[in-house]
C-alpha positions in Angstrom: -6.5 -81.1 12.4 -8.4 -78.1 10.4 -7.1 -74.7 10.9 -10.1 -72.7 12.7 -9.0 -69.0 11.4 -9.8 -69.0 7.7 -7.9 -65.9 7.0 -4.8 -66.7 8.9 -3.4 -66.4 12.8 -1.6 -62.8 11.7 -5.1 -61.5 10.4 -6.6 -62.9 13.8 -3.9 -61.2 16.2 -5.3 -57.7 14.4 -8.8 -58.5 14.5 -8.1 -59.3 18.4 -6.6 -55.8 19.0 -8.8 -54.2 16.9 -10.8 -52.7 19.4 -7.8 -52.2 22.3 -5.2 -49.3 22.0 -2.1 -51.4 20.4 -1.1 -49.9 17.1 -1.1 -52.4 14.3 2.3 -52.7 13.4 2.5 -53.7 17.0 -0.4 -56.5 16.7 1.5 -57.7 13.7 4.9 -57.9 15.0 4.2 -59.9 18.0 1.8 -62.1 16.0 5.0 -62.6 14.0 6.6 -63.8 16.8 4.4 -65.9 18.0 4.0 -67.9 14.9 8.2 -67.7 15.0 8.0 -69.6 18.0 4.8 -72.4 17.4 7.3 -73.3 14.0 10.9 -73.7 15.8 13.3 -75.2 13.8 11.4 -78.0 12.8 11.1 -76.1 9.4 13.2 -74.4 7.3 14.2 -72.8 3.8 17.0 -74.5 1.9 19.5 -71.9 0.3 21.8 -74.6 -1.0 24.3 -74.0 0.8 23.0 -72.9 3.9 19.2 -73.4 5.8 16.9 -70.2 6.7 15.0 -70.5 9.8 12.0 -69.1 11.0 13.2 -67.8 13.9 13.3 -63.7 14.2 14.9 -60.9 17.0 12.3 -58.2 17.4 12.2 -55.3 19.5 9.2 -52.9 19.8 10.3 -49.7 20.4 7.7 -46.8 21.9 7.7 -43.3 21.5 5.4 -42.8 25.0 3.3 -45.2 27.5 0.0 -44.6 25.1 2.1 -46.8 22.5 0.8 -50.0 24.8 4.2 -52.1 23.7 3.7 -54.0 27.0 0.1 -54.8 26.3 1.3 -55.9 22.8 4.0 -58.4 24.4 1.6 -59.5 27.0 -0.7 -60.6 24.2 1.8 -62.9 22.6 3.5 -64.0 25.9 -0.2 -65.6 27.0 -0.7 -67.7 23.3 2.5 -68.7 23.3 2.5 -70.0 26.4 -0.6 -72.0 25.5 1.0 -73.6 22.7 1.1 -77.5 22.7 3.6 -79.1 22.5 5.0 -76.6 25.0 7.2 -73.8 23.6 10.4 -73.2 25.6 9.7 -69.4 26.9 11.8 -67.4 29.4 11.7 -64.6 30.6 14.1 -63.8 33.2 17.5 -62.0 33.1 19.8 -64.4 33.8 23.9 -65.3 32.4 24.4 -66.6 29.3 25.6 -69.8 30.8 22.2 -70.2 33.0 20.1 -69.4 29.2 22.4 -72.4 27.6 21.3 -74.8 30.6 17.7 -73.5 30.7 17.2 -73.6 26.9 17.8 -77.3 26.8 18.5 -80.5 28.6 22.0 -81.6 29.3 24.0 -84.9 28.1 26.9 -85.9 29.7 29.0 -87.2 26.7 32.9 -87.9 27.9 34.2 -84.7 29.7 31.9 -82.5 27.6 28.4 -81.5 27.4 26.3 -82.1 24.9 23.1 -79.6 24.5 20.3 -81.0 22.4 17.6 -79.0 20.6 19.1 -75.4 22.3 15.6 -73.8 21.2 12.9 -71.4 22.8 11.7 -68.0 22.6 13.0 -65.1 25.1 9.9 -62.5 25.9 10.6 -59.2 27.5 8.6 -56.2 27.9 11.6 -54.8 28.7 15.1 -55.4 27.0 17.0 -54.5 30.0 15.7 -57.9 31.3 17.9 -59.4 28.7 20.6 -57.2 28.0 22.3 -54.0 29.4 25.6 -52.0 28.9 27.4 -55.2 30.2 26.2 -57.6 27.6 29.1 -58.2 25.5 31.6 -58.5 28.7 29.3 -60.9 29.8 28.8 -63.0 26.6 25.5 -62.5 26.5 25.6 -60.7 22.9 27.8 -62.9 21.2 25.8 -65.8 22.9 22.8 -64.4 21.2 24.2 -63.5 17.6 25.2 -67.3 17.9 22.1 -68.9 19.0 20.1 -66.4 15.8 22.5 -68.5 13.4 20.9 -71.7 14.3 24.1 -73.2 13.5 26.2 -75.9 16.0 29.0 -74.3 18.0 31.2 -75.2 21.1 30.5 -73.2 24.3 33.0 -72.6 26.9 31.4 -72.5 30.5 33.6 -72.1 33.9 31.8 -74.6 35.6 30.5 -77.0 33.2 33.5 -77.1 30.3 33.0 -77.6 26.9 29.3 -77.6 26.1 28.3 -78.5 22.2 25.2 -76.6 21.8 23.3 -78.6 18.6 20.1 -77.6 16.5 20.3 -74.0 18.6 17.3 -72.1 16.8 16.4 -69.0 19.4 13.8 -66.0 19.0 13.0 -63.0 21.1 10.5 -61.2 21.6 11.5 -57.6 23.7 10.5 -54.2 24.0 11.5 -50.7 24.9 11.2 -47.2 24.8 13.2 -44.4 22.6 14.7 -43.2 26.1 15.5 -46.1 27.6 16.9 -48.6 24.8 20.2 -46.7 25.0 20.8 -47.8 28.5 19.8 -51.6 26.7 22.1 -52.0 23.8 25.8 -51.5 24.1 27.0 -48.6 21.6 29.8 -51.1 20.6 26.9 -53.3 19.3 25.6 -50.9 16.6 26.3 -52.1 13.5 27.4 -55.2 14.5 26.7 -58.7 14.6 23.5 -58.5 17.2 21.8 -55.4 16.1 22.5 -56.5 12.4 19.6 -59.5 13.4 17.2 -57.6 15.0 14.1 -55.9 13.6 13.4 -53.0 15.8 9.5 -51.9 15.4 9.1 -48.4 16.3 5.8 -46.6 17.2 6.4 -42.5 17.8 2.5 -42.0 19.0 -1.0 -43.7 19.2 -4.0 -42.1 17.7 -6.0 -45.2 18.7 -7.3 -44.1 22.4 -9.9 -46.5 23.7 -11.3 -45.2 26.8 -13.3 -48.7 27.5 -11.4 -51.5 25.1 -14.3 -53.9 24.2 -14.2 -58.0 25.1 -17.0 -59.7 22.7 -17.9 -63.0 22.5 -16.3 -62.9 19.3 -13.1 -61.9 20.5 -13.2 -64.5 22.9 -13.8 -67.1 20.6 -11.0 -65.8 18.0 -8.3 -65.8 20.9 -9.2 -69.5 21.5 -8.6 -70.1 17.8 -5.6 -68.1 17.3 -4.1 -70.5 20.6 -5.4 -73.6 18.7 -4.1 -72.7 15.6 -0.4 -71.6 16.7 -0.7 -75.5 18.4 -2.3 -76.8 14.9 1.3 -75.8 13.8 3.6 -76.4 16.3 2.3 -80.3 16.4 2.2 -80.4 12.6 4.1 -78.5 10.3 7.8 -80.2 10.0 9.8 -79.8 6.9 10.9 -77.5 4.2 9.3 -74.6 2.3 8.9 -73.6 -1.1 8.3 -71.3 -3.4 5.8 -70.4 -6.1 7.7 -68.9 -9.1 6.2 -65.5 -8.8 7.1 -65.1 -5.1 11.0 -65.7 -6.3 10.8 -63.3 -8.9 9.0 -60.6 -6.7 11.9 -61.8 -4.3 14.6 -61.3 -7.0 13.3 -58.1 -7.9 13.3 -56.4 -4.5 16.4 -57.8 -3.4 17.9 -56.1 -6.3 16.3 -53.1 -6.0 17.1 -52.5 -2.5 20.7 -53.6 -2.8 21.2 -51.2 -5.8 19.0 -47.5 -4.2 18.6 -48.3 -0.6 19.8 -45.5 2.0 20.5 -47.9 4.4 23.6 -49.8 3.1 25.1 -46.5 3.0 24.4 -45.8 7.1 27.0 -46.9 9.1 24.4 -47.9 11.7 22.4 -50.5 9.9 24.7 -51.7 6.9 24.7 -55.2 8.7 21.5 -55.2 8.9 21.2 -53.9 4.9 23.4 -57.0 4.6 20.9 -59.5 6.0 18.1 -58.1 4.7 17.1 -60.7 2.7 17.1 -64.0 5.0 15.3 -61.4 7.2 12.4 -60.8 4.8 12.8 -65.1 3.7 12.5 -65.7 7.7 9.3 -63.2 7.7 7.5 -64.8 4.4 7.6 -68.2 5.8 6.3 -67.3 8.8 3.7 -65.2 7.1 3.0 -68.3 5.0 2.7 -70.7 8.0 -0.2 -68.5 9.6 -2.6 -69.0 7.1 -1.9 -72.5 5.8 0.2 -75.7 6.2 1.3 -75.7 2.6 4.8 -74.8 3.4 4.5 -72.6 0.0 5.7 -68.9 -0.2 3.0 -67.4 -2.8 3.0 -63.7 -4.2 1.0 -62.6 -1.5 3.4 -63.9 1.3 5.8 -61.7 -0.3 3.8 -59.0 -0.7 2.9 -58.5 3.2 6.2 -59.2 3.9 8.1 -56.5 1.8 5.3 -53.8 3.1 6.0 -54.7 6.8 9.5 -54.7 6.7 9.4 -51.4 4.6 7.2 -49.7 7.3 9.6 -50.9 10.3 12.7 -50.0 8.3 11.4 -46.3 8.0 12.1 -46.0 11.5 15.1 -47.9 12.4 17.8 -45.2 12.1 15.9 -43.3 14.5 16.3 -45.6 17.0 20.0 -46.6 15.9 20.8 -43.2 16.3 19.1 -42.9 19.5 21.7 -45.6 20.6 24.4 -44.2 19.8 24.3 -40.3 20.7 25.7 -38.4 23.1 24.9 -36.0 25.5 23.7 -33.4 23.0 21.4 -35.9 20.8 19.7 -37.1 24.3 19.1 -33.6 25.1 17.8 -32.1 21.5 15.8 -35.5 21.1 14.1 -34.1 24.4 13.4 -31.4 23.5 11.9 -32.1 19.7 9.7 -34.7 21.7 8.5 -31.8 24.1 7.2 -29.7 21.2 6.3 -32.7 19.2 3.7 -33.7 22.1 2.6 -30.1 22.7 2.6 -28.9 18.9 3.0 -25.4 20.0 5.4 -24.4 23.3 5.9 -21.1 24.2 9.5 -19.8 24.8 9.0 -19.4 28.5 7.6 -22.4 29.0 10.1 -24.6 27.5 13.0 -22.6 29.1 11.4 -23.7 32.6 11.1 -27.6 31.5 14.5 -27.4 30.5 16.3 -24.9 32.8 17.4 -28.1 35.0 19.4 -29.8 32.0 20.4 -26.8 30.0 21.3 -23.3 29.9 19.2 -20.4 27.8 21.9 -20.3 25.4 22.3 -24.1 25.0 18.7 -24.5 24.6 18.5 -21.9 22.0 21.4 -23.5 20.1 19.0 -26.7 19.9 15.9 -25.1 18.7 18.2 -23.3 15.9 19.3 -26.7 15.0 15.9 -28.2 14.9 14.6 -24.7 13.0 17.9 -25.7 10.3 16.8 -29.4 10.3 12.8 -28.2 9.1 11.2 -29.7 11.9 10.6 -26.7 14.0 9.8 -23.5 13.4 9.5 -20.1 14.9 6.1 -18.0 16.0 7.0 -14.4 16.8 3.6 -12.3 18.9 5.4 -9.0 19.3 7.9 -10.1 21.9 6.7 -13.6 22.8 8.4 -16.6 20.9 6.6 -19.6 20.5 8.1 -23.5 19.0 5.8 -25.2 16.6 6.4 -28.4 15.7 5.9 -28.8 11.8 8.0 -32.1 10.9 9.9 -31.1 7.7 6.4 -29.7 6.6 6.6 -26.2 6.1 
């Protein structure tokens, strides 16, 4: 069966949003995913010694509301679900031993289990709905970093036994806010095994306001195509991928280049992640591959989109790592940085009154000195009135 969208299913999740208020990188992300989820694990990259699989963690992060995360998700949630053969979707917060028995069907085999094809795709607008401060008491994290690998592995249940999960290949799909993904993501996870296997996609603001978002008959048509096309590959594309010669060398190059300059290995916060980077950007060129053709063939250009997006995300990530992992006083200069960031200019007064319920005068000027140090905020004296302008290292 043809493909209908002649420039790809990732080019046709943007030209759907085009005219609505999600950001791009959002579009692109969740267009991402969705292609993650029509492919499965009925394809994969052979590394010799080990198989990559197309299946990707990724978490849009928003600055504010106006960053429409949730409308992104809801996009992708409503194709995926129309994916035939069905995709296995949840969306409910549940124990890891509930995800295990909803991901796949049970085979009584002696005293054990037996779980066949443990595959799906978790979406939540909100990552709370999957994990929360008590996710590695609870399994749930190390459940996770398990399923990612796509690798057999026993699981220990109270009720059930032994369960041998095979073929697990899971992807998710979540979302959250710079304020609230703290109260999502154990600290004890930065770093680690889970966060090291998650893309996190963060927007700070949205310049594209659409007071009346536009419906065409065009649009119509193209969300129809982009559903049959994500089920033009779920039903066909089985099998491995491979690479033009160019793509491997434009591989080659940036993993080299990256391993030898990059900032991040050097962060204590996203060194895993450093680590990973490159079945990361494999897993993201063969799904960028898959949405514009059935050749299972990573070409130059694959690469190229590829390297760019995760570049732009990776700008970003120790932002939100850090946001993670502060304390009290990070929370609270974060705050107020976002305060004058919104407002550009805040007088003195003012901001003593929208902070006078977390902070005291002196505590709040030892913030803006710190942000005034740091370059992103300086100083405007009028006689006696102060004002805080928000300037963002540009002086």
């Amino acid at each position: 069966m043809a493909r209908k969208l002649t420039d790809g299913i990732l080019q046709g999740f943007l030209d759907y949003t085009e005219e609505t208020e999600i950001p791009d990188i959002f579009s692109f992300w969740v267009g991402v995913s969705s292609v993650s989820a029509a492919l499965g694990r009925d394809c994969f990259l052979d590394m010799g010694h080990f198989s990559i699989y197309p299946n990707m963690y990724i978490v849009l992060v928003a600055g504010s509301a106006v960053c429409r995360k949730s409308s992104a998700i809801s996009v992708a949630s409503k194709l995926i679900a129309k994916i035939e053969p069905k995709v296995h979707m949840l969306s409910q917060k549940m124990t890891p031993e509930a995800m295990i028995g909803s991901l796949s069907g049970l085979d009584v085999k002696d005293e054990n289990m037996l779980i066949n094809e443990a595959s799906g795709i978790f979406v939540v607008d909100e990552l709370s709905t999957l994990i929360d401060k008590n996710a590695f008491q609870s399994g749930m994290i190390p459940l996770l970093t398990k399923l990612y690998d796509c690798e057999d592995f026993d699981y220990a249940t109270k009720s059930r036994g032994v369960e041998l999960i095979k073929n697990p290949c899971l992807s998710i799909l979540g979302g959250s806010t710079l304020c609230w993904i703290k109260g999502s993501v154990p600290t004890v996870a930065i770093g680690g095994g889970f966060t090291s296997r998650v893309v996190f996609v963060y927007k700070e603001s949205n310049s594209k306001l659409k007071p009346f978002p536009i419906m065409t008959k065009e649009n119509k048509d193209r969300w129809d195509d982009i559903s049959r096309d994500l089920s033009v590959i779920s039903r066909n594309m089985r099998g491995g991928f491979a690479m033009k010669e160019d793509a491997k060398e434009r591989l080659s190059s940036e993993y080299m280049a990256f391993m030898g300059h990059s900032e991040l290995l050097t962060n204590p916060h996203l060194s895993g992640y450093a680590g990973r980077r490159q079945t990361t950007l494999l897993k993201l060129c063969m799904i960028i591959s898959a949405s514009r053709s059935d050749s299972r063939l990573i070409d130059l250009e694959d690469v190229r989109v590829g390297t760019r997006m995760m570049r732009e995300a990776e700008i970003n990530m120790p932002k939100i790592l850090q946001a993670i992992s502060s304390e009290f006083v990070g929370d609270i200069c974060e705050e107020v940085l976002n305060v004058i960031l919104h407002r550009k200019v805040v007088p003195r007064s003012e901001l003593v009154k929208l902070t006078k319920h977390r902070l005291t005068v002196r505590q709040l000027d030892v913030i803006v000195e710190t942000l005034v140090e740091e370059g992103v905020v300086r100083i405007d004296r009028d006689g006696s009135k102060l004002s805080y302008i928000f300037c963002g290292g540009q002086e």
